[in-house]
FIMI-429432 format. One line per field, with one value per residue (C-alpha): residue number from 1; residue in one letter; x, y, z. Coordinates in Angstrom, 2 decimals, always signed. Each point is the difference from the previous one (the first is absolute). Example, Ala and Ser with C-alpha at 12.3 -4.5 7.8 and 13.67 -1.06 7.14 Angstrom:
nr = (1  2)
rest = (a  s)
X = (+12.30  +1.37)
Y = (-4.50  +3.44)
Z = (+7.80  -0.66)
# end
This chain:
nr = (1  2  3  4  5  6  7  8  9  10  11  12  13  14  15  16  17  18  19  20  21  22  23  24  25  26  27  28  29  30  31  32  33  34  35  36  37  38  39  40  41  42  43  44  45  46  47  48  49  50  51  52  53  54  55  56  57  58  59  60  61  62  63  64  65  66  67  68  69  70  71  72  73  74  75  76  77  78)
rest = (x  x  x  x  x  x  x  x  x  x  x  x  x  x  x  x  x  x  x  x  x  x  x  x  x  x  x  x  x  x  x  x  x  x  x  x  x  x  x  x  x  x  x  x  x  x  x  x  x  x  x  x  x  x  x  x  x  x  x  x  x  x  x  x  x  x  x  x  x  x  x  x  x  x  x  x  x  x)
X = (+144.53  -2.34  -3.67  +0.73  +2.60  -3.18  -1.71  -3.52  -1.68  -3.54  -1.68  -3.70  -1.68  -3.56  -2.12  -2.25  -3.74  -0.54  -3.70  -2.44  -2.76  -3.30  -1.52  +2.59  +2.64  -2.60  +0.04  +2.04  +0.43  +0.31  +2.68  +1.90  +1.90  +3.12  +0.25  +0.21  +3.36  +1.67  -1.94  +1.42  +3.77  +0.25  -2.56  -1.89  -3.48  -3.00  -3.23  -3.30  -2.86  -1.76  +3.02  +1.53  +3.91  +2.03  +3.03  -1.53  +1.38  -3.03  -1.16  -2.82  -1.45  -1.26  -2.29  -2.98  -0.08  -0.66  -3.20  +0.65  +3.20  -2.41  -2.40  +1.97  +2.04  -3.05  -1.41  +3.42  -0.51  -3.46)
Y = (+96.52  -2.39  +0.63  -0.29  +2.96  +2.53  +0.88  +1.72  +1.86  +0.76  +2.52  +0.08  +3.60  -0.39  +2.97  -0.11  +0.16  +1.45  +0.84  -0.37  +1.98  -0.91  -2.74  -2.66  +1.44  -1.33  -3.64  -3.05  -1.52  -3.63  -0.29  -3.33  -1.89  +0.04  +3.69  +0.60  -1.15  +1.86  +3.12  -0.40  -0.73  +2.18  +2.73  -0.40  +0.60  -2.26  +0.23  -1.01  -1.99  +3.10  +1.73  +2.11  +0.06  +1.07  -0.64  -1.71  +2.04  -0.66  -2.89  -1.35  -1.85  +3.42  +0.91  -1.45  -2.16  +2.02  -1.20  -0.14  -2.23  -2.35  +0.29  -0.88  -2.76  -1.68  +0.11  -2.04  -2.74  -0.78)
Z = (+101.25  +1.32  +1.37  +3.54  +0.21  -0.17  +3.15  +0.15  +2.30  +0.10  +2.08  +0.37  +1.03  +0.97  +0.60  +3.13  +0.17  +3.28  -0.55  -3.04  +1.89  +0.43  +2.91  -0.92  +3.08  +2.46  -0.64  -0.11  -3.65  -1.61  -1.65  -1.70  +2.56  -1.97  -0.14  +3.67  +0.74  -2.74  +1.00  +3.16  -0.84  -3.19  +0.83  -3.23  -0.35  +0.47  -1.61  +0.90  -1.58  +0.10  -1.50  +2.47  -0.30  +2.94  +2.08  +3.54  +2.38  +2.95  +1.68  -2.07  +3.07  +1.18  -2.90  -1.36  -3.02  -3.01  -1.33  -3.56  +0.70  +1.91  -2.49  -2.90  +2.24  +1.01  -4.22  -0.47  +2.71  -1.25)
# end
């Protein structure tokens, strides 16, 4: 029997965050660029520089920008 008669299948289950309370609901986050497309496609969760995980769902263009995201993301580009 040779190792390319076996098949395998994953399955991934990933368990929403649909809201961590607190003031973080009412802003638009940083998060790495690379995340966003896989967040997108696969539905997995971002998180923030200020920590916040979540599945985007909203359109962050209609929030402010959470000021400790900008905070910490302006301490990294000085």
């Amino acid at each position: 029997m040779s190792d390319l008669d076996t098949d395998v299948i994953v399955e991934e289950r990933v368990t929403p965050v649909t809201n961590d309370g607190g003031d973080h609901e009412r802003f638009a986050h940083y998060v790495k660029k690379s995340a966003i497309l896989p967040s997108t496609v696969e539905g997995t969760p971002l998180e923030a520089l200020c920590g916040k995980k979540w599945i985007p769902t909203r359109d962050p263009s209609k929030f402010p920008v959470c000021p400790e995201c900008k905070e910490i993301y302006e301490a990294l580009m000085t």
